[in-house]
C-alpha positions in Angstrom: -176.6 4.9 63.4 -179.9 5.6 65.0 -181.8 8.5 63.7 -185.0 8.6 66.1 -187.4 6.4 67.6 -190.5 7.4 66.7 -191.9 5.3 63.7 -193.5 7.5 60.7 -191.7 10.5 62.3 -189.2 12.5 59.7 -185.8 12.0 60.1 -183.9 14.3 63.2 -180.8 16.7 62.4 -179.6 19.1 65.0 -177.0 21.6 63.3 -175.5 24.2 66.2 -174.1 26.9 63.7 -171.1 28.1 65.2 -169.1 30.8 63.9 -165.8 28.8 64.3 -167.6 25.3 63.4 -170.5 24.1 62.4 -171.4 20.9 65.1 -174.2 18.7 63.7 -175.6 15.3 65.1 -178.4 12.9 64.2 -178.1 10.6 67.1 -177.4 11.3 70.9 -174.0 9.3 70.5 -170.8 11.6 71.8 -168.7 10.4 69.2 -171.4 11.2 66.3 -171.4 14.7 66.6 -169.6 16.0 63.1 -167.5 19.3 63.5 -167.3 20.9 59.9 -165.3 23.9 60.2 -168.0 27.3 59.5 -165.9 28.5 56.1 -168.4 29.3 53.3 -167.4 30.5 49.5 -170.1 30.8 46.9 -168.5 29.7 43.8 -169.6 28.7 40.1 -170.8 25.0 39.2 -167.9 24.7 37.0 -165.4 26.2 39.3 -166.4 24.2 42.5 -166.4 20.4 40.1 -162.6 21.5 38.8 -159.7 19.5 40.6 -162.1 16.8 41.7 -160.9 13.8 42.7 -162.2 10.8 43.8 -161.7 8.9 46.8 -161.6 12.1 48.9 -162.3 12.9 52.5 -165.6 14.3 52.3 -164.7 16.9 55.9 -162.2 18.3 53.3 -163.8 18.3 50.0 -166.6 19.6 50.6 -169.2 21.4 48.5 -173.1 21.8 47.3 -174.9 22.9 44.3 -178.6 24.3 44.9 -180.3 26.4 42.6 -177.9 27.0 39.7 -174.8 28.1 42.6 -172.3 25.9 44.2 -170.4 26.5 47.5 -167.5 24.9 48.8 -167.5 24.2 52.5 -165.5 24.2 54.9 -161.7 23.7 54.8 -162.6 23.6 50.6 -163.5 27.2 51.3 -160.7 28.0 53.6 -158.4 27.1 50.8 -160.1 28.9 48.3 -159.6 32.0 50.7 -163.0 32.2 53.2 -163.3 33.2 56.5 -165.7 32.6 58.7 -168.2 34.9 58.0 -168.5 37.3 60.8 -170.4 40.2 61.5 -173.7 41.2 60.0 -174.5 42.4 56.3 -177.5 44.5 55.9 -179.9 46.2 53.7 -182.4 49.0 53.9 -185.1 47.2 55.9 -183.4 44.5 57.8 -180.1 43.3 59.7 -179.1 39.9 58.9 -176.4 37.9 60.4 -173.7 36.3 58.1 -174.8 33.2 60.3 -178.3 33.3 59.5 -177.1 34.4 55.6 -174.8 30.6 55.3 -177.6 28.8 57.6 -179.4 27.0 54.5 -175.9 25.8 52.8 -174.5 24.5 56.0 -177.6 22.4 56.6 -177.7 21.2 53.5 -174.1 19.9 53.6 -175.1 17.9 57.2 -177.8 16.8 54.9 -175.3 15.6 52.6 -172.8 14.5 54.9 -174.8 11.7 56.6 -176.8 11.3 52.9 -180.3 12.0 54.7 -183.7 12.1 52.1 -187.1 12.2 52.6 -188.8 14.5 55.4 -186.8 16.1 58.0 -186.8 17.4 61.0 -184.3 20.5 62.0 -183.0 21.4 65.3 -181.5 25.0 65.5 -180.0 27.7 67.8 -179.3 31.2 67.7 -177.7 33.9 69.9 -180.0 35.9 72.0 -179.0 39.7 71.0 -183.0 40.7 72.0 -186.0 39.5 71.4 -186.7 41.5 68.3 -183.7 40.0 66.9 -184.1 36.7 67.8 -187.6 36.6 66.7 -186.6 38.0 63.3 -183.8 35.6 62.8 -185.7 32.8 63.6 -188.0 33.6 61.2 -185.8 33.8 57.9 -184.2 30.4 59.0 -188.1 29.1 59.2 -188.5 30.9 56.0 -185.1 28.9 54.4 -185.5 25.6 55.7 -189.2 24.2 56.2 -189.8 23.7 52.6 -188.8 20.1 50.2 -185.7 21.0 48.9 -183.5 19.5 45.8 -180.1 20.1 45.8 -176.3 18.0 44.7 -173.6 17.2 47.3 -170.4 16.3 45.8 -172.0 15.5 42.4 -175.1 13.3 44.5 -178.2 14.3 43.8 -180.8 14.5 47.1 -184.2 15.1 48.0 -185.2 16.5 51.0 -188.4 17.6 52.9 -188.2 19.5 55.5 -191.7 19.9 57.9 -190.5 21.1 61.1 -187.9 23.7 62.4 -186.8 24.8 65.5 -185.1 27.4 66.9 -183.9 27.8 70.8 -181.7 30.5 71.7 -177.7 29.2 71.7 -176.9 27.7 75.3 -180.2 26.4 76.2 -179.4 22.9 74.5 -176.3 22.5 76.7 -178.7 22.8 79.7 -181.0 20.2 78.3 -178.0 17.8 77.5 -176.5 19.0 81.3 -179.8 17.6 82.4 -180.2 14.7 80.5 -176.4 13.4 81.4 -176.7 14.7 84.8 -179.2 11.2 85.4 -180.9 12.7 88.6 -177.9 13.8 90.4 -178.8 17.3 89.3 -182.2 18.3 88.5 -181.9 21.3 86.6 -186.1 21.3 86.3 -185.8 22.8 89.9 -183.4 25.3 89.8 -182.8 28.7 88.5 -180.2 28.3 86.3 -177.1 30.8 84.5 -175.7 29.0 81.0 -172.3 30.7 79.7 -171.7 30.1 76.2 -169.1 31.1 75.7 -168.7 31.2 71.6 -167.0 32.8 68.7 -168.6 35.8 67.9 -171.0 35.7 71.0 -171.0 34.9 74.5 -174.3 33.8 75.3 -175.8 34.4 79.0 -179.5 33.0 79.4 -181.3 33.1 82.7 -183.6 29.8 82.7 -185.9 29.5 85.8 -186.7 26.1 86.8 -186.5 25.1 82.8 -188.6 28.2 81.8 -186.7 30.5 79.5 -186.3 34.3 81.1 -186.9 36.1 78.4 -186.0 39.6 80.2 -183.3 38.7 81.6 -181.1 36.6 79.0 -178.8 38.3 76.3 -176.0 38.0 74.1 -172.8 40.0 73.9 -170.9 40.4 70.6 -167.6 39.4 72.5 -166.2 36.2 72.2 -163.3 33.8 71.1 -162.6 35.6 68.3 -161.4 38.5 70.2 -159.2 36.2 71.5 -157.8 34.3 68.5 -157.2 38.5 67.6 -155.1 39.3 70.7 -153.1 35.7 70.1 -152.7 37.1 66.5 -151.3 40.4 67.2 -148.5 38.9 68.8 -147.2 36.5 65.5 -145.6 38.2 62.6 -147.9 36.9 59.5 -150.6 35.2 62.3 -153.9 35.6 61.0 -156.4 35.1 63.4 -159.1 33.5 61.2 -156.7 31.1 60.1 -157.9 27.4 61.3 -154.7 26.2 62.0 -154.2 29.0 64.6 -157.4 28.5 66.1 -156.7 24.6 66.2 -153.4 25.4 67.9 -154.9 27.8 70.6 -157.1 24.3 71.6 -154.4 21.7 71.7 -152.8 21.0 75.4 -150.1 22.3 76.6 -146.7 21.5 75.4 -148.2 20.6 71.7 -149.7 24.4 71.2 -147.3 25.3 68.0 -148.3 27.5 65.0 -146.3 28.0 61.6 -147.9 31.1 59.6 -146.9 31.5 56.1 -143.4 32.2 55.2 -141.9 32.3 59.1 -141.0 30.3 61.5 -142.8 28.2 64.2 -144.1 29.8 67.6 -144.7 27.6 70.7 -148.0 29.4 71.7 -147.3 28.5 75.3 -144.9 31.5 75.7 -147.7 34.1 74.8 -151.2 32.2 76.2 -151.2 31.9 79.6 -150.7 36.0 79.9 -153.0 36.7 77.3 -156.0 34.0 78.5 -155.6 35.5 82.4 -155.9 39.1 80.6 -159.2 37.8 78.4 -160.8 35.8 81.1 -160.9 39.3 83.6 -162.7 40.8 81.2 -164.8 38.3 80.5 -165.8 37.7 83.6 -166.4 41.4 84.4 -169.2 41.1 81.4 -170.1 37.8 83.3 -170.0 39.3 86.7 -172.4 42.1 85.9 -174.9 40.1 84.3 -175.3 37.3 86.9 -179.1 37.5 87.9 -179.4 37.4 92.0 -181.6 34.4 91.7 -179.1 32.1 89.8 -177.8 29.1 92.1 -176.3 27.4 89.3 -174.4 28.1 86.3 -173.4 25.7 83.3 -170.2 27.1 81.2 -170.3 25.8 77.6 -169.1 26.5 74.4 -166.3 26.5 72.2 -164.7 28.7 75.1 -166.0 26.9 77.8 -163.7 23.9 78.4 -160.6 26.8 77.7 -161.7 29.3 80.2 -163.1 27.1 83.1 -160.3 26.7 84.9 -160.0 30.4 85.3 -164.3 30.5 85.8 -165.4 27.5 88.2 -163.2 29.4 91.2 -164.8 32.8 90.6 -168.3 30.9 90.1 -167.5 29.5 93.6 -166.7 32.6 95.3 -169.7 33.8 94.5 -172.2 31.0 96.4 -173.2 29.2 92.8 -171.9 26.3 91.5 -170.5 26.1 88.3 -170.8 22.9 86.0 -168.9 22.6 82.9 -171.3 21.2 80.1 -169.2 17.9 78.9 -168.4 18.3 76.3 -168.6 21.7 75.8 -168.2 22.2 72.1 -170.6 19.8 71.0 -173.3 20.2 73.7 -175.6 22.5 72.1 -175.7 20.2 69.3 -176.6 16.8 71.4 -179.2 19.3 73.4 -181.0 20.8 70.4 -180.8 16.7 69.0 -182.6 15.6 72.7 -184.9 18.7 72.2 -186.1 17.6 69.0 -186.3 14.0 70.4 -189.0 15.4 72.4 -191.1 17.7 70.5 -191.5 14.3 67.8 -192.7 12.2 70.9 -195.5 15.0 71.9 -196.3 15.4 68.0 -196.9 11.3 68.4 -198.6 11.5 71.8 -195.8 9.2 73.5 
């Protein structure tokens, strides 16, 4: 696997920090792109090394140890009872975003996962509530990351430095992979494009003007899948809608979309989704609808939602004059963006 080109540059990581899934990437390769599901349990040393065994899938045993605390990861933490951390914790002088809280152990196990050391170079995104908020956020994750850092990943000790961090808001790297896989046939430079994220705890709606980020214009909503995964819920006896089986289900085609909580039987999801997605995407697309900026020609749709909800979209989008693009693929394209991003920030820092 290729990590960058540029010689004496640090290593490239991109981590997009879903609230569903973390997607993380040190290459530009499709099939590269790791999804770690976003599950986070602090935990005691001793208590996270009990029950080890070895030979195991590291996507589902998976845990770090940094500073004196360990936390499993992932489906580790699902089964020791995690969610997905949503919603904001706070204190007397700041609000703080569970995503921004679990940002420093989900790096470090991508760090872990592809065994990276030395210095590092970290490619981010967050969601766009304001600029105040954005600006704040981004500084604690500068704060976290850009220092060295020693920590253990399933019992392996690493070393890593890490110089550079940056942080775009969530959306803008699907437009930048959009562009780089669009090879000329779409030059997004030139146009003033709408990007749809359509997320778990967010749906993201920047305004970027011929590449230029619109500041003004962009936002984020705090309405997203997992108001759907609730609604899908509330209609299973024993469903709960954090539950990543669930969630998986919703995703699969149709015909395979079948969910077994605890204790009861079965449900074929197909007799409760298509009703409930027609009911979900109307109101979605009010929130889009409002929002669209007159200038807009073209809009990208990406996201965990994205690939779900364009069917009901890319007709709308075209009733309105714009033409809709569905960033391929959608889950995983902020992660290859931010990774492209980075790619170009290290060329400038080596004049190429």
């Amino acid at each position: 696997m290729t990590y960058n080109k540029f010689a004496g540059s640090p290593t490239l990581l991109s981590v997009d920090l879903g609230r569903t899934s973390t997607k993380t990437c040190i290459s530009s390769e499709l099939e590269e792109v790791v999804i770690i599901p976003a599950n986070v349990a602090p935990m005691s040393v001793e208590q996270v090394r009990q029950g080890r065994f070895e030979g195991g899938a590291p996507l589902l045993d998976l845990w770090v140890e940094y500073h004196g605390r360990a936390y499993a990861i992932g489906h580790l933490a699902a089964d020791f009872g995690a969610g997905l951390g949503m919603g904001f914790t706070s204190d007397s002088q700041v609000k703080t975003s569970r995503k921004v809280e679990d940002a420093l152990v989900k790096t470090f196990a991508c760090i872990g996962y592809f065994d990276l050391s030395g210095d590092l170079a970290v490619s981010l995104g967050l969601p766009y509530l304001s600029q105040e908020q954005f600006d704040t956020e981004k500084r604690q994750l500068v704060a976290q990351l850009q220092a060295p850092h020693a920590l253990s990943y399933r019992g392996r000790s690493l070393t890593v430095n890490i110089t550079k961090v940056w942080v775009m808001p969530e959306g803008f790297g699907s437009l930048v992979w959009c562009h780089k896989m669009a090879e000329k046939r779409v030059d997004f430079t030139n146009l003033h494009v709408g990007v749809i994220d359509i997320g778990h705890q967010t749906t993201d709606m920047l305004k970027v003007d011929k590449f230029h980020f619109a500041r003004g214009t962009s936002r984020s909503e705090e309405f997203g899948m997992s108001q759907f995964y609730d609604q899908v819920a509330a209609q299973i006896k024993g469903a709960n809608s954090e539950d990543l089986t669930l969630i998986e289900a919703v995703h699969q085609p149709e015909g395979k979309r079948f969910y077994r909580p605890r204790g009861e039987r079965p449900m074929d999801l197909d007799e409760i989704l298509p009703r409930l997605r027609e009911i979900f995407a109307k109101e979605l697309w009010e929130r889009v609808r409002q929002w669209l900026p007159s200038q807009v020609s073209d809009v990208i749709i990406t996201g965990g939602g994205g690939g779900f909800f364009w069917d009901d979209f890319s007709p709308l989008l075209r009733e309105y004059g714009l033409m809709p693009h569905l960033a391929n693929p959608s889950r995983t394209a902020n992660a290859l963006g931010q990774y492209v991003y980075g790619q170009v920030q290290l060329s400038k820092d080596k004049g190429a």
